[in-house]
N, C-alpha and C positions, 0 to 999 in steps of 0.2 A: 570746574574741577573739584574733586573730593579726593583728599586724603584720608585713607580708612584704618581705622583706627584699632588695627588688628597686633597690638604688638603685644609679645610673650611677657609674662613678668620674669622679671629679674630670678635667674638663680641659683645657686649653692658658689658661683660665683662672685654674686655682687655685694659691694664695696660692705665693711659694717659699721654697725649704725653709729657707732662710736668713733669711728675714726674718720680724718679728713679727706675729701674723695681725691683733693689737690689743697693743697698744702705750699707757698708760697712765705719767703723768711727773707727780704734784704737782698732782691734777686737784681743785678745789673748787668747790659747787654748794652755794647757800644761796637760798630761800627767805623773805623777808624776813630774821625774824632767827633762823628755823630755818637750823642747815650742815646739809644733806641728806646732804654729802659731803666728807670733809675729808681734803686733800693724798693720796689714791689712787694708789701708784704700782701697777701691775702690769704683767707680759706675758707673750702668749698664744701659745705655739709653732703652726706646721703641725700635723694631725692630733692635737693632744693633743681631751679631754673634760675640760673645768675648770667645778668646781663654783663657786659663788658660793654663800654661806653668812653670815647672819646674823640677828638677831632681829628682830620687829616694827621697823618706824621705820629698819632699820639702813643704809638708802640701796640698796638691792642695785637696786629696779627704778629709780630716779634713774640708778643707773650703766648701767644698761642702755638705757634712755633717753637717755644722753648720747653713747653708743656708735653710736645710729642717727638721729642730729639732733634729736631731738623735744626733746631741751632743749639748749640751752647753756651749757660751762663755764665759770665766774664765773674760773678761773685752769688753767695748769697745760696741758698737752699731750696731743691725744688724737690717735690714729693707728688708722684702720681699715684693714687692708692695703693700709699703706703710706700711706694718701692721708686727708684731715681726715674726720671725721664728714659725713655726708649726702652726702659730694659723689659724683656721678650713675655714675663707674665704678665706685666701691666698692660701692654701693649695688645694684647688678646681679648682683655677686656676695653679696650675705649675706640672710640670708631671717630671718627672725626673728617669734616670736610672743610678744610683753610683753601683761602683764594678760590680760585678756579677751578673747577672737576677735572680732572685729564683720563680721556678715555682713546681707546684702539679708534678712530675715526671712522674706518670700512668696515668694522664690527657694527655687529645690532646692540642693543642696550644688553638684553638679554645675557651674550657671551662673554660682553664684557666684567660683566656681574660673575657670570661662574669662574672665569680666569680667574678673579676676586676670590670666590670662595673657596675654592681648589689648592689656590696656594695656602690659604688658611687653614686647611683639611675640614672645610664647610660642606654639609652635601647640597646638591643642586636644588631641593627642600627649602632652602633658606634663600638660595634666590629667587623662587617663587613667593617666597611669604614675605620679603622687603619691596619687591616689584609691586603687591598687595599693596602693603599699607601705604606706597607713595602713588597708587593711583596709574599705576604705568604697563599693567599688561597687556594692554590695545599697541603700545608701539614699543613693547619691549621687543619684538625681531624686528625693525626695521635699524636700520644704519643710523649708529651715531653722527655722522657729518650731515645727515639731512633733520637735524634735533635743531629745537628754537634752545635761546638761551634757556629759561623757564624749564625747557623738558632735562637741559643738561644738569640743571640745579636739582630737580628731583631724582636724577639717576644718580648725581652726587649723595642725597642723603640716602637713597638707596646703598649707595656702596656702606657710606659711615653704619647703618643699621645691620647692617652684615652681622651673625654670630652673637646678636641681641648683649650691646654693650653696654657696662654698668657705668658709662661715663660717654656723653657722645658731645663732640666738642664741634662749635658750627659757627663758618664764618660766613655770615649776608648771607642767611638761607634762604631769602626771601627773594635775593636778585634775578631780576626776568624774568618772574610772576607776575599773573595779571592780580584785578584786587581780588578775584574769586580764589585765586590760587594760595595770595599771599594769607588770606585767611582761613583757610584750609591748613596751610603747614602751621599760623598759629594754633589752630587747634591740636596738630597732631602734636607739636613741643605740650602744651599746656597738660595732653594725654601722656605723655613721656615722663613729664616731672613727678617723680613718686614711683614711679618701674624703672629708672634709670636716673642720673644727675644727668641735666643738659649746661653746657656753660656758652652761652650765644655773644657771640660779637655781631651785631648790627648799627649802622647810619639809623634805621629808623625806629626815631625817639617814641614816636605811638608805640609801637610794636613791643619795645621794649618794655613799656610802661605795662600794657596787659597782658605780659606773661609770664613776667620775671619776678621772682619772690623777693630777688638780693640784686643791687646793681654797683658796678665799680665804676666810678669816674675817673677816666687815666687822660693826665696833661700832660705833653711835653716828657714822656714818660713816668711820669710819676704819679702814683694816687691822691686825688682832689677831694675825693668822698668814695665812700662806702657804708652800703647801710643799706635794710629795708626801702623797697620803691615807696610806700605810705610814710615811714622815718624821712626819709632824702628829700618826699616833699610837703614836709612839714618843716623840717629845719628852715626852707627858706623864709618863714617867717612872714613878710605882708604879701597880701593876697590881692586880685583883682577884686576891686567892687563897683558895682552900678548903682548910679541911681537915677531914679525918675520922680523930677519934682518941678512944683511951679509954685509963682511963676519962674521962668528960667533964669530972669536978668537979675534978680534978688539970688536965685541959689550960687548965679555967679560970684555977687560980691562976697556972700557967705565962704564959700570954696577960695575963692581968692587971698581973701584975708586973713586967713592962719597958714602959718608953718607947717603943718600939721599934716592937713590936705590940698596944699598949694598948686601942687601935679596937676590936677583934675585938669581932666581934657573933654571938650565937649563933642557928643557923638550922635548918630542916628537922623540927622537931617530933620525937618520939616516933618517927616509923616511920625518919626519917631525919636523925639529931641530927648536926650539922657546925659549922663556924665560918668565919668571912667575915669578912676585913681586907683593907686597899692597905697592900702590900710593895713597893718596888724589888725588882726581880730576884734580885739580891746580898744581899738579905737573909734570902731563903727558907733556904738549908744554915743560916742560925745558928738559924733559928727551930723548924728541925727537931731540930738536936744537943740544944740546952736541953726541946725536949719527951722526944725520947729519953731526956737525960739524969735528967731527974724521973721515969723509970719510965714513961711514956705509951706506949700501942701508935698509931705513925701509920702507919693503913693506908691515905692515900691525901693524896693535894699535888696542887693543881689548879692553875696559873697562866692566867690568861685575859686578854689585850691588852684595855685599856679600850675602848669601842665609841665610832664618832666624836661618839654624841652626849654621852658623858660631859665627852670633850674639850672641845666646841664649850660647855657646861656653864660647865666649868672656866674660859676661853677670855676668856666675855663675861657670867659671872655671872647668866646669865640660866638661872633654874629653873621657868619656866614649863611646861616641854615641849613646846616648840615656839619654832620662829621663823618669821619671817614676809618682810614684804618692805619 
């Protein structure tokens, strides 16, 4: 599958460059006596791609929801370009697809698209050229109830792209895509960001990693981090490093014997014996002198940036393998 990357630039409409596209100040949202969402400040530049990242439960689609009226905040300040949640010109401009797509089932893709753009006063123009960029004109007349999940997920952003929005808000765009599909829609988001702000809530941590400029970590409802994805993983500080040295039973005692890199865990079996610890950067040269110095041959030092889901791990103590929404 190919999503084509045909979308309008932004215009005389979209957001300015000075101002916040979403604007978040101390937002609170509880559920009886579940907080869904607790004190939430964030904000969202012109053309950035900001992820939203957190575990099961961790409020992400609440705050998204809160973003596009469908719930209201118990406290705290929310600003959709410029102007409160739901209100009708903001509203024009952001397209957005939370949870699940809900479409006419006995309709074709197609109708249900123009019903979409009709009550928008969209002409039927623009549901051709959304059906385009998500790849969907071969089974835009056929009936929604006979759509895989994947094809409902792309009539979903289909819909959110409607009336080319200066804010498109997307939760698990990627669910029920194959891996051809999922990286097709990472491209088309990656195309988006800079003709529109995209704000992505996704479980997946790859995904997130390569296409999001800004990513928010929300726990238990509350913000854990925020920052640049190169910031976020850098703050974590030690890093995965290899090494390849011999003989093995000497680098052992060497690696054993300090504090320092006590960790080291031995890896690669018989065809490819190595060792794997988390070093700060700065402390790679001493761990190499003291190998050298005990007579060890190191033929190889590998440093590798933790990857964002180690981070996000680290973050919110969640080792599940996944988060959610």
């Amino acid at each position: 599958m190919t999503l084509r990357q045909e979308v309008a630039p932004s215009g005389p409409g979209s957001a300015d460059a000075d101002q916040a596209v979403v604007d978040l100040e101390g937002v609170t949202k509880s559920f009886g006596a579940v907080q869904a969402v607790r004190g939430v400040s964030l904000r969202v530049s012109p053309g950035q791609v900001y992820g939203v990242l957190g575990p099961n439960g961790a409020g992400k689609t609440t705050l998204l929801r809160v973003l596009v009226g469908l719930v209201r905040a118990d406290a705290g300040t929310v600003r959709v370009l410029g102007r409160p949640p739901a209100d009708p010109v903001a509203l024009r401009r952001v397209g957005a697809l939370i949870e699940s797509p809900a479409f006419v089932p006995h309709l074709s893709g197609r109708v249900n698209l123009r019903v979409l753009a009709r009550a928008r006063g969209l002409p039927d123009a623009e549901v051709v050229r959304v059906l385009g960029v998500v790849d969907m004109e071969k089974a835009a007349d056929r009936r929604v109830s006979g759509y895989s999940l994947g094809m409902r997920q792309r009539l979903g952003v289909a819909a959110a792209l409607l009336g080319d929005p200066s804010l498109l808000i997307l939760d698990e765009p990627t669910n029920g895509l194959d891996p051809d599909g999922m990286a097709a829609m990472r491209a088309l988001i990656r195309d988006l960001g800079g003709r529109a702000t995209v704000l992505l809530s996704s479980h997946m941590l790859g995904e997130i990693q390569q296409v999001c400029d800004r990513v928010v970590v929300i726990d238990k409802g509350a913000v854990v981090a925020e920052d640049s994805v190169s910031a976020l993983l850098d703050r974590a500080g030690a890093r995965n490093v290899t090494v390849w040295a011999k003989p093995m039973d000497v680098a052992e005692k060497v690696l054993q014997g300090s504090a320092l890199w006590s960790g080291a865990t031995r890896a690669g079996g018989a065809d490819d014996p190595h060792w794997r610890l988390e070093l700060d950067e700065d402390g790679v040269p001493a761990l190499v002198r003291a190998l050298v110095e005990a007579g060890v041959e190191v033929h190889e030092v590998r440093r590798e940036r933790r990857s964002l889901e180690q981070v996000f791990f680290t973050l919110t103590g969640d080792h599940t393998g996944g988060s959610g929404k």
